[in-house]
C-alpha positions in Angstrom: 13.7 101.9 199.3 11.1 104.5 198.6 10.9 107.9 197.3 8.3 109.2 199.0 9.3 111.6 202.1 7.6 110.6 205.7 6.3 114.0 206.1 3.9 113.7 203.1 1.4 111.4 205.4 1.9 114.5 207.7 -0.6 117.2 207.4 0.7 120.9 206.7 1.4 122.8 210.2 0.8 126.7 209.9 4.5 127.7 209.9 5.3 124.9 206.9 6.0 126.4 203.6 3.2 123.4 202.5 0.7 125.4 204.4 1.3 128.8 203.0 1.6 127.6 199.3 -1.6 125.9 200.0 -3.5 129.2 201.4 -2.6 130.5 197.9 -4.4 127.9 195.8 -7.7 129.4 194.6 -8.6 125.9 194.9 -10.2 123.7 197.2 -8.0 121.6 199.7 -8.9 119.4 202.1 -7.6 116.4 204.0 -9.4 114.3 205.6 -8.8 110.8 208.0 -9.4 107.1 207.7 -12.8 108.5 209.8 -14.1 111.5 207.5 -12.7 113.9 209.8 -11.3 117.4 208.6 -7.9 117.3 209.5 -6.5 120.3 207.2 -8.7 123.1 204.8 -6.9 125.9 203.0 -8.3 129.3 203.2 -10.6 128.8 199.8 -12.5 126.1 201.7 -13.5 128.0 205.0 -14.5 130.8 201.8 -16.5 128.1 200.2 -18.0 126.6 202.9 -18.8 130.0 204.7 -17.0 129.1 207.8 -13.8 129.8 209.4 -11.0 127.1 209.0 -11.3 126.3 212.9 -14.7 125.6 212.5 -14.0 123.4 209.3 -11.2 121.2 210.9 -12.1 118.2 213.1 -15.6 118.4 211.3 -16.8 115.7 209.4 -16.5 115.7 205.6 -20.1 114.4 205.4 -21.2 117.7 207.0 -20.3 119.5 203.4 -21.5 116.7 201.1 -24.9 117.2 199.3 -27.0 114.0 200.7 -27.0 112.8 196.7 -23.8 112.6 196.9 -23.1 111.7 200.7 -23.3 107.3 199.6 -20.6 107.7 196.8 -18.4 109.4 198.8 -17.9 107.0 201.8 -17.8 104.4 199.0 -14.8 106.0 197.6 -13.1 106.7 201.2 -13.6 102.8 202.0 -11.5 102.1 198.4 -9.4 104.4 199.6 -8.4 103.3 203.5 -8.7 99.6 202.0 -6.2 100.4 199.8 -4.0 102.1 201.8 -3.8 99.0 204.0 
């Protein structure tokens, strides 16, 4: 038995109360897939990354990563999905 709910693998759909509080966040927030892909970005991130949100999703999270930092990152998401597993 776990405590986790199912939807929290889920990401947030516009009309989820998990989608409006994260618009509100001056934060930040993005999900991404096992591939790098954008799945989800609040409203900060398309103000960040100087695009709109339907530009941002089903992008690829290397797209926004400094190249200096581009090798870390797919290190970390390859912990991360191995972990997962």
């Amino acid at each position: 038995m776990t405590d986790r709910d199912p939807d929290d693998d889920v990401p947030p759909t516009p009309d989820s109360w998990r989608w409006r509080a994260l618009d509100e966040i001056t934060d930040v927030v993005v999900a991404v897939d096992s591939s790098g892909t954008i799945v989800y970005g609040n409203d900060f991130a398309s103000h960040l990354l100087g695009h709109p949100r339907e530009q941002v999703v089903g992008s690829s999270m290397a797209d926004y990563l400094h190249p200096d930092d581009l090798v870390r990152a797919l290190e970390v998401m390859s912990e991360i999905v191995t972990d997962s597993l």
